[in-house]
DOBADREN-870502 format. One record per residue (C-alpha): x, y negated, z; residue in one letter. Coordinates in Angstrom, 2 decimals. Example, Ala and Ser with C-alpha at 12.3 -4.5 7.8 and 13.67 -1.06 7.14 Angstrom:
BEGIN
12.30 / 4.50 / 7.80 / A .
13.67 / 1.06 / 7.14 / S .
% end
This chain:
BEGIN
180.56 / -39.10 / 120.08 / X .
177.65 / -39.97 / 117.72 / X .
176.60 / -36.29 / 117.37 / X .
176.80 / -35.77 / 121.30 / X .
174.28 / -39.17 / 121.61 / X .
171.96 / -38.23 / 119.21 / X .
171.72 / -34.47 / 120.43 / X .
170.90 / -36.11 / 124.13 / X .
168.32 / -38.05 / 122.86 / X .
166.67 / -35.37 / 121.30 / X .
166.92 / -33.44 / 123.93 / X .
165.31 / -36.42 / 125.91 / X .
162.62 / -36.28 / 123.16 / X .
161.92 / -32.08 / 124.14 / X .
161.90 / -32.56 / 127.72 / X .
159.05 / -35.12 / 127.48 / X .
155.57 / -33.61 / 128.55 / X .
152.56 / -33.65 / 126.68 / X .
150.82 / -36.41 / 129.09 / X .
153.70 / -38.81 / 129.02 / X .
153.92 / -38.29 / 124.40 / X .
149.75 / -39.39 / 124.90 / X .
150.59 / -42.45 / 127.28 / X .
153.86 / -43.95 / 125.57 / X .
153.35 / -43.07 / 122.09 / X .
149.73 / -42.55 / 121.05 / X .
147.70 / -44.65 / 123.56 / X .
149.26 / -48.09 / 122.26 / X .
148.51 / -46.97 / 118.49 / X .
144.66 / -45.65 / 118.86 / X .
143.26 / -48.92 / 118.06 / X .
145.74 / -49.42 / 115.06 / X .
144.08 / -45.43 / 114.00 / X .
140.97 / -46.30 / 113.71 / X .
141.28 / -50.05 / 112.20 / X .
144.02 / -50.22 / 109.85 / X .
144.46 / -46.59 / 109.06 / X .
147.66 / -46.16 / 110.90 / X .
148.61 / -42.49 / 110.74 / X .
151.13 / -42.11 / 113.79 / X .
153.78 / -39.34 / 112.68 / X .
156.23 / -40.55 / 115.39 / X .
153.81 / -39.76 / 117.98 / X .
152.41 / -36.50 / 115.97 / X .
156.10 / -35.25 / 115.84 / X .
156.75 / -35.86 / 119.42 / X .
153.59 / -34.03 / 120.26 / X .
154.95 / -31.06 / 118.76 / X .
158.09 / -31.25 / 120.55 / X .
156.46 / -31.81 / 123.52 / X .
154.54 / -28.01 / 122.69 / X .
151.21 / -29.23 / 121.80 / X .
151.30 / -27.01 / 118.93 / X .
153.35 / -24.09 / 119.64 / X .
150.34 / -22.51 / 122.36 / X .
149.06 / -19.67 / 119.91 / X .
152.42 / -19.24 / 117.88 / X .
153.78 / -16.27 / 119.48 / X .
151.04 / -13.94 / 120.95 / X .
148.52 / -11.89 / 119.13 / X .
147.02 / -10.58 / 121.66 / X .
143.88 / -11.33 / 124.16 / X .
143.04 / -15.09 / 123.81 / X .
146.54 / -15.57 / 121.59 / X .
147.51 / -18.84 / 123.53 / X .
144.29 / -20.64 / 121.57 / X .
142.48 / -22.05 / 125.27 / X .
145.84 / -23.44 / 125.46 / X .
146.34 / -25.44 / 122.20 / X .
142.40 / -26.25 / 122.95 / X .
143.49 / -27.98 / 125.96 / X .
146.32 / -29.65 / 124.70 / X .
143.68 / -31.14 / 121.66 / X .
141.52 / -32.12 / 124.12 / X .
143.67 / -33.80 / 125.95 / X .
144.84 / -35.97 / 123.07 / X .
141.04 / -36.50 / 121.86 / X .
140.53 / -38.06 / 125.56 / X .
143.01 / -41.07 / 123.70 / X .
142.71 / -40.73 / 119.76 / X .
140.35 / -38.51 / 117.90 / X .
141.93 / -39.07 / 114.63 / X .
145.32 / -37.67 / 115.96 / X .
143.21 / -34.54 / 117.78 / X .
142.04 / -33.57 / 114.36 / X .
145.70 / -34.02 / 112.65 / X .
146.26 / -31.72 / 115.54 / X .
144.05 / -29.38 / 114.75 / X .
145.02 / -29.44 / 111.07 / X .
148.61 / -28.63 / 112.33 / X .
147.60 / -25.85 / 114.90 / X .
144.91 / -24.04 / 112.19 / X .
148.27 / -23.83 / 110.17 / X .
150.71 / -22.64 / 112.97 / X .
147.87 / -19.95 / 113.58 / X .
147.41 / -18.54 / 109.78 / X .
151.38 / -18.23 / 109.86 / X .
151.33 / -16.54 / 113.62 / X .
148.21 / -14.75 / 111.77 / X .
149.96 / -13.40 / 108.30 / X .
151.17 / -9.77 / 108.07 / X .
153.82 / -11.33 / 105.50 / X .
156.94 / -12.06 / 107.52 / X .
158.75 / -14.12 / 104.85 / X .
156.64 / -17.56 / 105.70 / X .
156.03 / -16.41 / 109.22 / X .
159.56 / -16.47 / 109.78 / X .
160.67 / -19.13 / 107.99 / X .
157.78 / -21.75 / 108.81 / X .
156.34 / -20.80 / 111.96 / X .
158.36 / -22.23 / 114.27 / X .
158.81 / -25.19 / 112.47 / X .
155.44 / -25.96 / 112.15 / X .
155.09 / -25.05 / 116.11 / X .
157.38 / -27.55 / 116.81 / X .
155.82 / -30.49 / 114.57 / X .
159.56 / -30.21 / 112.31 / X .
157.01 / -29.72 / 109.52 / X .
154.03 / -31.15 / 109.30 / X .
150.95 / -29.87 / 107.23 / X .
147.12 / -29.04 / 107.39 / X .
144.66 / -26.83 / 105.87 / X .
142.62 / -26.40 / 102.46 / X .
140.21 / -24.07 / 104.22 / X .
136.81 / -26.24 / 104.09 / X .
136.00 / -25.04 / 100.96 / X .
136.87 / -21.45 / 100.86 / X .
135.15 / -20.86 / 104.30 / X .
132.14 / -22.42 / 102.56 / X .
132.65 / -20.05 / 99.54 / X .
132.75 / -16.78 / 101.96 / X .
129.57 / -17.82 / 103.29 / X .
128.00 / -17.92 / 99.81 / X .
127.27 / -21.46 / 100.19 / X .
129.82 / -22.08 / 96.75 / X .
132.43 / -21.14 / 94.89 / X .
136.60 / -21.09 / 95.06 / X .
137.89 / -24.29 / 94.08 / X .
141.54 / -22.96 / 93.11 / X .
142.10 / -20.69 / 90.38 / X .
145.18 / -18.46 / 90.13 / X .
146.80 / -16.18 / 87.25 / X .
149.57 / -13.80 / 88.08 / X .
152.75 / -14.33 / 86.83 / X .
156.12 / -12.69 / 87.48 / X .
157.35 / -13.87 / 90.91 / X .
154.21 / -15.55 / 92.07 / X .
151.09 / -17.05 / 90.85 / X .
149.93 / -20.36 / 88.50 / X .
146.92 / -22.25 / 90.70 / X .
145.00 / -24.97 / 89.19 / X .
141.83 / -27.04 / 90.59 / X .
141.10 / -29.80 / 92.93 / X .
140.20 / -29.74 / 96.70 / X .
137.92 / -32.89 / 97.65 / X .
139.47 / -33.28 / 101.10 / X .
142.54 / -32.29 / 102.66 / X .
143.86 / -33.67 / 105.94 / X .
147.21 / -34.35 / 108.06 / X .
149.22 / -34.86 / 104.76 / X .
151.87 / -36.22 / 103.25 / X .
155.00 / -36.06 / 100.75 / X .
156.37 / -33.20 / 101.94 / X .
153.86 / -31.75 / 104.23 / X .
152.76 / -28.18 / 103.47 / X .
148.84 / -26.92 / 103.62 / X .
147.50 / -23.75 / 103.26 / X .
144.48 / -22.90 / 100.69 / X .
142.77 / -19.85 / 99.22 / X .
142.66 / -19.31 / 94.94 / X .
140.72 / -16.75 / 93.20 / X .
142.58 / -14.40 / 90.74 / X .
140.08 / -12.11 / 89.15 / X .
137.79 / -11.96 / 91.87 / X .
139.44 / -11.88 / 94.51 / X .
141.33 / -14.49 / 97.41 / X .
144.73 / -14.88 / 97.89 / X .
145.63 / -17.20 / 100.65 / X .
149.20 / -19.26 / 100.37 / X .
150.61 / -22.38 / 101.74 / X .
151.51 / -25.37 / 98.94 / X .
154.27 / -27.73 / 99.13 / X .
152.81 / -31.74 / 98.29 / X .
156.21 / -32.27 / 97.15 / X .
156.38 / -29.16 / 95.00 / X .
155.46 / -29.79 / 91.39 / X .
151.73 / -29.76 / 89.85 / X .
150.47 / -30.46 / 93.33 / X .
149.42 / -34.10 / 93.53 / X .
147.65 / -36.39 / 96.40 / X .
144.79 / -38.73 / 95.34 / X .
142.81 / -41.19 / 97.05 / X .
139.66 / -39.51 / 98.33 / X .
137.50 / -42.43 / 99.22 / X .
136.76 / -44.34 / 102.76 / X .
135.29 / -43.32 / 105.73 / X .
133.90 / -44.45 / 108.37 / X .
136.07 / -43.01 / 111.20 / X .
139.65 / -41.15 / 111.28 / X .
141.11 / -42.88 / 108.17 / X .
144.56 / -42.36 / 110.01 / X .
144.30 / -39.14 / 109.25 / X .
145.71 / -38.87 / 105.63 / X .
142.86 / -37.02 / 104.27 / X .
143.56 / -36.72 / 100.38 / X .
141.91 / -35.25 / 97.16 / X .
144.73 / -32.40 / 96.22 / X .
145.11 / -31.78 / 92.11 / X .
146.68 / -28.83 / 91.75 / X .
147.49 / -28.71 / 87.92 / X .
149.59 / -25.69 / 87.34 / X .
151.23 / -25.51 / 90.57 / X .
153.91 / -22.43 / 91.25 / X .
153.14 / -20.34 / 94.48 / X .
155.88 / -17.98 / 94.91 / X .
155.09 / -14.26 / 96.07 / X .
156.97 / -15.64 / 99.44 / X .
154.60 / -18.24 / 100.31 / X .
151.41 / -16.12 / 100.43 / X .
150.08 / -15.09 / 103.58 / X .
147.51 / -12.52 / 102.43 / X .
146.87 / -11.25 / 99.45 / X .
143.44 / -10.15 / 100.07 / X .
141.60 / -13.64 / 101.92 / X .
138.43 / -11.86 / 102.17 / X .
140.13 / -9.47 / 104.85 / X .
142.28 / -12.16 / 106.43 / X .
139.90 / -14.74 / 106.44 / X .
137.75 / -12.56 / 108.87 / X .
140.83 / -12.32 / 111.17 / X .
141.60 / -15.67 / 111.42 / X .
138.43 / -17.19 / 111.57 / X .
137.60 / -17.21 / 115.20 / X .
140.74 / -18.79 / 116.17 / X .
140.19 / -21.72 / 113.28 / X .
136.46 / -22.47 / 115.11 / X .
137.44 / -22.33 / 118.52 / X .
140.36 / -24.60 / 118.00 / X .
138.55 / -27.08 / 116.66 / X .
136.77 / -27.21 / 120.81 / X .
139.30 / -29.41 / 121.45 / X .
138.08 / -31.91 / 119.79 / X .
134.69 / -32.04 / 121.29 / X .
135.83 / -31.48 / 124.50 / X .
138.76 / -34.53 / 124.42 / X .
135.19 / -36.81 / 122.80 / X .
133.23 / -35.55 / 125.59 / X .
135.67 / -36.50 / 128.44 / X .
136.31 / -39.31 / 126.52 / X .
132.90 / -40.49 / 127.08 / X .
133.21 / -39.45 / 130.79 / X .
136.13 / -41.29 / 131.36 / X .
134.57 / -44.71 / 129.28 / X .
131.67 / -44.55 / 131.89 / X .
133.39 / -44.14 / 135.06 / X .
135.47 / -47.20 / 134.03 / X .
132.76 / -49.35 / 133.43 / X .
131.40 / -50.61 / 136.46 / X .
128.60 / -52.19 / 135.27 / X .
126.83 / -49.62 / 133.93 / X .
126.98 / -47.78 / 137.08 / X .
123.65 / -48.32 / 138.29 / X .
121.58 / -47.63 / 135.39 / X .
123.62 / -44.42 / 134.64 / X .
121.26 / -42.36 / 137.07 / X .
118.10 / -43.02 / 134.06 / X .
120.27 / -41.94 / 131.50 / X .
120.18 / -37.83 / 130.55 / X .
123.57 / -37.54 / 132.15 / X .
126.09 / -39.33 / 133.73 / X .
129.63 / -38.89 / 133.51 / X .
130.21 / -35.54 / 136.06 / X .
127.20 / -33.95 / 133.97 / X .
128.84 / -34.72 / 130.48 / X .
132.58 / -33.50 / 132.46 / X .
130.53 / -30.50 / 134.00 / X .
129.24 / -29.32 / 130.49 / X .
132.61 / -29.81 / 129.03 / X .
133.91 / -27.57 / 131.64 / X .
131.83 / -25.07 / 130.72 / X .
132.37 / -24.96 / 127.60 / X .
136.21 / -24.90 / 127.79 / X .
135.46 / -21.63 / 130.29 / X .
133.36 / -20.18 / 127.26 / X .
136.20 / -20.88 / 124.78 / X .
138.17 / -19.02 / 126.95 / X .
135.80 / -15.97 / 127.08 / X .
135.49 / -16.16 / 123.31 / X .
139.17 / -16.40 / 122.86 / X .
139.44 / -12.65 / 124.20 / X .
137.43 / -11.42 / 121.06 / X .
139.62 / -13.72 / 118.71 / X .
140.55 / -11.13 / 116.61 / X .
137.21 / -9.57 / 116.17 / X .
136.53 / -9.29 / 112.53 / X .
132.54 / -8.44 / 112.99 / X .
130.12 / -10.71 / 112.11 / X .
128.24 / -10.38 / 115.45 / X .
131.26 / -11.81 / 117.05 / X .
131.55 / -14.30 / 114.94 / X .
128.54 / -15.74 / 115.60 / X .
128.43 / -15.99 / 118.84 / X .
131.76 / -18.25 / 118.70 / X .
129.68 / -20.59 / 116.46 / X .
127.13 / -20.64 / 118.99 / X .
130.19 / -22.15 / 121.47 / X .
131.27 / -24.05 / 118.72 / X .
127.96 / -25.92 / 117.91 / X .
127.48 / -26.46 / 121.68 / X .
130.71 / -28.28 / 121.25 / X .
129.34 / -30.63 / 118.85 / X .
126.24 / -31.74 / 120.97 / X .
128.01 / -32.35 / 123.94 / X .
130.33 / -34.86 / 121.41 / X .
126.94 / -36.49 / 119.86 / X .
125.10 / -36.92 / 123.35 / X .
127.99 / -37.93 / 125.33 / X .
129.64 / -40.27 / 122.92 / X .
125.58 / -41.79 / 122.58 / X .
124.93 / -42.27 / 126.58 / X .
128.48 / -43.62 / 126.55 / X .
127.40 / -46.63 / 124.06 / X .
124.09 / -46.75 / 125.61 / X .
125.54 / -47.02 / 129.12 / X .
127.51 / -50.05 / 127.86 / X .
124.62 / -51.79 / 126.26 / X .
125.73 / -54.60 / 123.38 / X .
129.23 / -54.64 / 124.82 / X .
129.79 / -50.95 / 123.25 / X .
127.54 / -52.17 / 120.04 / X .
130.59 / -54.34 / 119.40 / X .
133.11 / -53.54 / 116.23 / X .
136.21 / -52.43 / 118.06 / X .
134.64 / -51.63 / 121.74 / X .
135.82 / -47.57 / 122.67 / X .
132.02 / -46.67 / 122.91 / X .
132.05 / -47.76 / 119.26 / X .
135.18 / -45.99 / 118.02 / X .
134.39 / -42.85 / 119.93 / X .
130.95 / -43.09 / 118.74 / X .
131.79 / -42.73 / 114.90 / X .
135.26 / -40.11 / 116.22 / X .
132.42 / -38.05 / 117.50 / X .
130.11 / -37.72 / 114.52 / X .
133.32 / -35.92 / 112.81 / X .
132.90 / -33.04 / 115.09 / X .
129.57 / -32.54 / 113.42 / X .
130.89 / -32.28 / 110.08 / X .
134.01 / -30.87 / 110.32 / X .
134.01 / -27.15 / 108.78 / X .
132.34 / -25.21 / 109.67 / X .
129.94 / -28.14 / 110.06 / X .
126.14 / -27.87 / 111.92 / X .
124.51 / -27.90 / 108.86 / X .
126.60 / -24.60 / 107.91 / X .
126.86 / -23.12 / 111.21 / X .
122.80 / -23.60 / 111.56 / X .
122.80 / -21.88 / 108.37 / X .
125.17 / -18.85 / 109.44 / X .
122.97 / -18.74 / 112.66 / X .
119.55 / -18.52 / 110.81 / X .
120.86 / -15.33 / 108.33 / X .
121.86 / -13.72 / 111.65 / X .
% end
């Protein structure tokens, strides 16, 4: 009788839609995010049952379901954009799974991270850094029989926990290999990274990685510099959902506020201009999305063209939205405030301006 309850109320659980997980379980906790740090697993792991990650598990072909999980990012950005970037944490590792020719962690892990069973995020700041010469590996590796010994430290890793997973890139004589870690296996550790100003409830860590086993099982490519190429579209156009859901976010703030109403016609846009652009842009992530597996570089640039597009429509929306508002938005705690440091993430988050400017400028 027990088993038969609890098997209905999962199944409860997996019938829920994405828009009802964002009203009942993440809408009442945003505040709680942003001020004390709160990082909502219940409402992450309903998410996932409720498919927000599972859009690009499957296909590998034209556009590989990645509008989709855009959409489904945005959507929970609109609310929280602390749990929009756990998303995309969880989604960039759903797609390097989908991604990896290796079928031993694609079958065993894909589908549970596609469903939120297991949680995890992804090491990649750094090593996408590294390919574009702008630094070096952080992870070492040495071969040794069954798998590899990784040691180093990675400043900032997000969407983690005990036993989460995350995927990261060592060097071994020259060269990338590209596995997913366990937090909970041993000679991986979490530290404190420091405070910041917006999406603490994101459990972002400093990973030490002091002699950690990676079993031949767990790696998804043993030659990064090739993968990395393949996957790297998808991992930048993913991350649209989370200037899209700040965008609409601001949009939505606006259209609320009924006092600001009448000055909103001085401003540089109002809220159908900043929904307008956003719509836009989620039609060019589309178009991108049909080259997502395009390796060349000329590709590649042209989806961080999209992708830094993304950004100022977050910056300039989320700063007419506090404008609009006047004082009442300057307060600690208002939404135009919150959204206003959320935003500023999707500036820095890799690959940030600053390195897509870069990438743009070497052509």
């Amino acid at each position: 009788m027990m088993t038969t309850m609890m098997t209905a109320a999962v199944l409860a659980r997996q019938e829920r839609t994405l828009e009802q997980v964002v009203a009942s379980d993440l809408s009442p906790l945003a505040r709680r995010i942003d001020e004390e740090g709160l990082y909502p697993e219940s409402a992450i792991r309903a998410l996932g049952l409720a498919g927000a990650f599972g859009h690009h598990a499957n296909g590998r072909g034209p556009g590989a379901g990645v509008p989709a999980a855009a959409a489904a990012m945005a959507r929970i950005g609109e609310v929280c954009g602390a749990t929009a970037f756990c998303t995309w944490c969880q989604d960039a590792l759903v797609w390097y799974l989908a991604a990896s020719e290796n079928k031993g962690p694609r079958e065993r892990l894909l589908q549970q991270t596609a469903s939120g069973a297991q949680l995890g995020g992804t090491a990649l700041s750094n090593p996408m850094k590294a390919f574009s010469g702008l630094g070096a590996l952080a992870l070492k590796g040495e071969r040794v029989p069954g798998g590899w010994r990784v040691r180093g430290r990675l400043p900032w890793v997000s969407n983690l926990g005990p036993d989460f997973l995350f995927a990261a890139i060592f060097e071994v004589d020259g060269r990338g290999v590209m596995a997913v870690f366990s937090c909970a296996q041993e000679g991986v550790t979490l530290a404190d990274s420091g405070r910041f100003i917006a999406l603490e409830g994101t459990r972002t860590y400093a990973v030490l990685v002091r002699d950690a086993f990676v079993s031949d099982d767990m790696v998804l490519s043993e030659d990064a510099s090739a993968f990395v190429p393949k996957i790297r579209q998808g991992f930048v156009l993913l991350q649209m959902g989370m200037a899209l859901g700040a965008g609409r976010a601001a949009a939505a703030q606006m259209r609320i506020d009924a006092r600001a109403q009448n000055i909103l016609a001085a401003l540089p846009f109002d809220a159908a201009r900043i929904e307008a652009r956003a719509d836009e842009l989620e039609a060019a992530v589309a178009r991108r999305c049909t080259e997502v597996w395009d390796s060349s570089r000329q590709s590649y640039l042209e989806t961080l063209r999209v992708r830094l597009q993304g950004a100022q429509l977050a910056l300039e929306a989320a700063q007419v939205n506090l404008i609009a508002h006047g004082a009442r938005g300057y307060l600690k705690g208002s939404q135009p405030e919150r959204l206003h440091r959320e935003a500023h993430f999707v500036a820095i988050v890799s690959p940030s301006v600053k390195h897509i400017l870069t990438e743009l400028q070497r052509g």
